[in-house]
N, C-alpha and C positions, 0 to 999 in steps of 0.2 A: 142968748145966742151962744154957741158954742165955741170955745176957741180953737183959732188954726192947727191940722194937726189932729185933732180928736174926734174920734168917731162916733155914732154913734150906738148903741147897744143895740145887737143881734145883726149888725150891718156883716156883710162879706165883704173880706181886705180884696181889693183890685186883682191880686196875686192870682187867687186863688178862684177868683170868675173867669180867667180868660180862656179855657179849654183844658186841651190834653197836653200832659209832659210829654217829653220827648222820646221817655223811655216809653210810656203806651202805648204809643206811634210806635215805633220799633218793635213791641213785641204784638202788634198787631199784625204787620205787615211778615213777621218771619213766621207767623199759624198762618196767615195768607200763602206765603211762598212753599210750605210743606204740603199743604193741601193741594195747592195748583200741582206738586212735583209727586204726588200718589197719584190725582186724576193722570195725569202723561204718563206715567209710570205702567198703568190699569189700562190704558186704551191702548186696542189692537193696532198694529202695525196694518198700515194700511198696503193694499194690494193690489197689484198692478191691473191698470183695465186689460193687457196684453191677458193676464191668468187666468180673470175673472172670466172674459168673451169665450174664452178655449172651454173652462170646467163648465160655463152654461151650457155651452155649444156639445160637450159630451154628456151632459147629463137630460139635453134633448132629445139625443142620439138614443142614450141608454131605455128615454121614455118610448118613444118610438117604437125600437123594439119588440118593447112589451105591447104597446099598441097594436101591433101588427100582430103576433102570438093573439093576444086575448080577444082580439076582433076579426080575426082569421079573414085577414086583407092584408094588401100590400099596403105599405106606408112609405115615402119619401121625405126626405129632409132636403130643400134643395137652399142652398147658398147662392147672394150675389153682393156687388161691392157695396150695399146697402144692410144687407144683414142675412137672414135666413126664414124658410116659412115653414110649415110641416102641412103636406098635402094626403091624404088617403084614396087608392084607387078605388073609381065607382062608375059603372055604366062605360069604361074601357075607357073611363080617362083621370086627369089628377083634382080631385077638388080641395082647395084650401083648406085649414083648418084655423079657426079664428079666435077659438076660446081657451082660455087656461087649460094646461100648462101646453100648450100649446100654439097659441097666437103667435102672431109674428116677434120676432128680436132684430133688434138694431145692434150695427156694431158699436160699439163705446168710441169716442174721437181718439183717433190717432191710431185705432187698430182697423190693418186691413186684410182682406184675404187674398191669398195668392191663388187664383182663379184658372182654372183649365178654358183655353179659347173655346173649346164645345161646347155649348149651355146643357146638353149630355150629362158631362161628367161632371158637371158642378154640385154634384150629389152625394145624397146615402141613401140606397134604397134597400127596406126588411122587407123579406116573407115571410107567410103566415108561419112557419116554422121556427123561424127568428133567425134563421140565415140570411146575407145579403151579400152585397157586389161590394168586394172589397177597393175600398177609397179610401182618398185619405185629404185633408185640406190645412194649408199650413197659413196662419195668420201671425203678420209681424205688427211693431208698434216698436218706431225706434231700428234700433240695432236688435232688439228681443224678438225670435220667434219662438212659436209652440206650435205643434202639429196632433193633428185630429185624426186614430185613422179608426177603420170600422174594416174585420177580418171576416173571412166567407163564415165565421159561425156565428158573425152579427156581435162578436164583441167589439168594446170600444176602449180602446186605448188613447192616453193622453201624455206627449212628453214634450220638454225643453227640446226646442232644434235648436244647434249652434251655427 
């Protein structure tokens, strides 16, 4: 039997079973905290749903248009406090349009439009020329608005309201 004290051959001292130093913990956790601090570094600055609803909402407009030009029809975009829908004139009246890029949109939470009491004017409407009835619709979120208009030659402009 062996005496107290003495090990025996090819045995690992206690010391040196029990894990990780402290320094490999440290220098694990600071390749951790550089890596976490390039991902953050790298990701886009996120963007306000107020922007995003506006630049949708004009680059529906700007579809439309072209819809209306290359399908030699009238087209409408009409708005309400729910969101907006894109209709095309047919048989002397408005029929919805349901499929990409045209389906309906929703407003994002917390952005709302600022609404003309007419259900009229709650619009954009092109002709086949790509002319249309100059509107305009301003959507706030917050203290932030942006305003949407559409000019009689059917362009679409988009700015910061203050």
């Amino acid at each position: 039997m062996p005496a107290h004290g003495t090990r025996r051959p090819g045995a690992i001292p206690p010391a040196a079973a029990a894990g990780f130093t402290l320094v490999e913990l440290m220098a694990t956790l600071a390749v951790i905290g550089l890596l976490a601090a390039a991902v953050a570094l790298t990701a886009p600055a996120p963007v306000p749903a107020l922007r995003r609803d506006a630049e949708a909402l004009a680059g529906t407009l700007a579809r439309a248009r072209e819809e209306a030009i290359l399908g030699g029809r009238r087209v409408r975009v009409e708005a309400d406090p729910l969101g907006y829908r894109v209709a095309v004139a047919r048989s002397g009246g408005w029929q919805p349009l349901s499929a990409p890029p045209f389906a309906p949109v929703r407003w994002r939470d917390g952005v709302t439009p600022a609404l003309a009491d007419d259900p009229a004017l709650r619009g954009f409407a092109f002709d086949p020329l790509g002319g249309a009835e100059p509107a305009a619709l301003e959507l706030a979120q917050g203290g932030r608005r942006a305003r949407v208009e559409v000019a009689i030659d059917g362009s679409v402009h988009l700015s910061e309201a203050r």
